[in-house]
N, C-alpha and C positions, 0 to 999 in steps of 0.2 A: 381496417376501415377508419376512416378520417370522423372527428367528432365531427358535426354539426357547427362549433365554434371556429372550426380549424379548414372550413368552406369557407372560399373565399365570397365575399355578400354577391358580386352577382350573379353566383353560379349556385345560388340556397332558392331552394323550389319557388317561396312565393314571388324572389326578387324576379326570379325566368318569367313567370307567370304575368308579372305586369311586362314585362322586356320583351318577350318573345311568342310569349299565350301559352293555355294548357297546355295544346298539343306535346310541346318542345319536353315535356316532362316525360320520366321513365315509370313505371307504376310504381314503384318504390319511392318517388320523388313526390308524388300524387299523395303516397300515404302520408308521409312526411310534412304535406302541406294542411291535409287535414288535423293534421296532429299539433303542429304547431312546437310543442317541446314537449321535451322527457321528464324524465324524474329526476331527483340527484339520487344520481347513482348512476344511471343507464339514460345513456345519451338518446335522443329521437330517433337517427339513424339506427340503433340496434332496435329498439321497437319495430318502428318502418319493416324489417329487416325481415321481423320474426312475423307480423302482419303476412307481410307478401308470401312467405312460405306458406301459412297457410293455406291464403286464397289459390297460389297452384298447383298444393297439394287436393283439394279441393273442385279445382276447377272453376274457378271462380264464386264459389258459394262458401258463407264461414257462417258462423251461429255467433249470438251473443253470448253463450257460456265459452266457448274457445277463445273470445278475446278478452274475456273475463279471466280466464286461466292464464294470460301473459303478464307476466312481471312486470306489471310500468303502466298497466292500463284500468282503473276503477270503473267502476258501471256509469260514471258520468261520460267517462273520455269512449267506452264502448258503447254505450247508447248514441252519440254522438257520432262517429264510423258506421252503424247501424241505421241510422239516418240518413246519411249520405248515401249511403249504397241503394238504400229501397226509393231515395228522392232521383237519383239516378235511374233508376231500375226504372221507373214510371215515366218519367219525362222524355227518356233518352233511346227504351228500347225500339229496334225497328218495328216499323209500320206496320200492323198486322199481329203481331207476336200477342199480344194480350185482348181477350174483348172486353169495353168500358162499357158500363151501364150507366144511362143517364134517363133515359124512355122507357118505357114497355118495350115498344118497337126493337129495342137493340138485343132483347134476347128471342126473339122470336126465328132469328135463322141456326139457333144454337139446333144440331144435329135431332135428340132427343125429344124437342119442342116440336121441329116439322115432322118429325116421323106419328107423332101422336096424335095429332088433327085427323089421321083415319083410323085408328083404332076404332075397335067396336067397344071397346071394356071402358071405361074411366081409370087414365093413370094417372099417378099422384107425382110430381117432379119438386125434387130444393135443389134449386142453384146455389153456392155459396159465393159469397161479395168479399174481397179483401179492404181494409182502408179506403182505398182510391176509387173502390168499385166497380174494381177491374173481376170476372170471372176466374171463382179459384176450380170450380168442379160444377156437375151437375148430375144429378144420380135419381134413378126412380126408387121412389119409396115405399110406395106399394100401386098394385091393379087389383082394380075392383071388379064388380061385377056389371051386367050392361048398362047399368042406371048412376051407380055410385061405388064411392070407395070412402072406407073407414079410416082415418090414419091418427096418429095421435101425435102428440109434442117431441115424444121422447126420441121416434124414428126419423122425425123431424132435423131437430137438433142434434143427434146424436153425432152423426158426420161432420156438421159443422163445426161442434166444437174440436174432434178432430183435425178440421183443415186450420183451425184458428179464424174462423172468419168473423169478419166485423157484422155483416148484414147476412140475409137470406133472400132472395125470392121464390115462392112457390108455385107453379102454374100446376094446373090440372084442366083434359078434357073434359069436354059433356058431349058424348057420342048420340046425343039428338039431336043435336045440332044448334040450340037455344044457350046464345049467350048469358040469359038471366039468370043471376044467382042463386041457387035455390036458399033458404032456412038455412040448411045444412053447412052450406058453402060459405056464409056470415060469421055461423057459429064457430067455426071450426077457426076461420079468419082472428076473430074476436081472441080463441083461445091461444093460438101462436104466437098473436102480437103479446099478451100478456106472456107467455111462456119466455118469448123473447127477452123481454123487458125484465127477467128476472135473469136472466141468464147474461146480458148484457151483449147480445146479439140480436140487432135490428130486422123486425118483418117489412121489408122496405114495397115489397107488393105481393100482391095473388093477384094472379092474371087465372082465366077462365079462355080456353081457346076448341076452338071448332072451323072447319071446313069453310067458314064463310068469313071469319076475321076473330078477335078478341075482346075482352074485356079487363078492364083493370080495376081492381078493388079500390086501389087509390084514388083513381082518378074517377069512380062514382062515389068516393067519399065516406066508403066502406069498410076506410084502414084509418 
């Protein structure tokens, strides 16, 4: 394999890239341009090299500890890679592939959400939010009984910290059909956002929903 010095300049990734555009690059050429240079010792190209092995061994998914484990790359130059890929991942995946939370409104056709508005019980739902606020998971946490449901922090969070998630939203039913929040539904609001806030996982809403529409905690000023 040809060092990096020993490419002639306008065939070196980033020279293509103004000459010809991304496209024109190979994925190995792409690593290479995020990378910029090697180390002494171990040219760019042999990183690039050992990168690309990864990812398709992998299938295109690598971890920060695996490009941590490669000779030539410190937790600057892998956080960095690690960046790219997730700034990628967000801006770039097709249409559809991810759902973004920006409203209340946008998690309300999530599967689990419409199926819940006819329940007879009170069930308790934590969506988790990644960085971008894109939907990592949504899981019931517990069902209650006709009127209410108990839930605490821990069951809460517990999954979330699991997925890694940046935020949470919580919704829950009221099978009588009344949007207003009870005491209970404040309180409980009050206790997650602080549970949050220690955990460094954001309560970004509780939404209350029923048969006739929703409510959002936020947006009555409730969070």
């Amino acid at each position: 394999m040809k060092m990096m010095k020993d490419v002639p300049e306008r065939d070196r990734p980033r020279e293509k890239i103004a000459k010809r555009g991304v496209p024109s690059l190979t994925d190995q050429e792409l690593i290479e341009s995020i990378l910029g240079r090697g180390t002494r010792g171990k040219d760019v190209r042999v990183i690039s090299k050992e990168i690309y092995g990864l990812l398709k061994d992998h299938q295109g998914t690598i971890q920060y500890d695996e490009l941590i484990s490669i000779m030539g790359i410190g937790p600057s130059k892998a956080a960095q890679i690690m960046a790219c890929f997730e700034l990628g991942r967000r801006y770039c995946a097709p249409a559809g592939s991810s759902i973004k939370v920006t409203k209340p409104q946008d998690i309300l056709p999530l599967p689990l959400i419409t199926e819940m508005r006819d329940k007879r019980q009170e069930h308790f739902i934590c969506i988790t939010l990644n960085g971008a606020g894109e939907v990592l998971d949504s899981r019931t946490i517990t069902v209650g009984l006709l009127n209410h449901s108990l839930v605490h922090p821990r069951e809460v969070f517990a999954d979330a910290i699991t997925d890694r998630a940046a935020s949470v939203i919580c919704v829950h039913n009221h099978p009588s059909g009344s949007l207003e929040p009870s005491p209970q539904d404040i309180a409980i609001t009050t206790q997650l956002r602080e549970a949050g806030l220690l955990l460094g996982i954001q309560l970004i809403d509780h939404i209350i929903v029923t048969k006739a529409g929703y409510l959002s905690m936020k947006e009555r000023g409730l969070l």
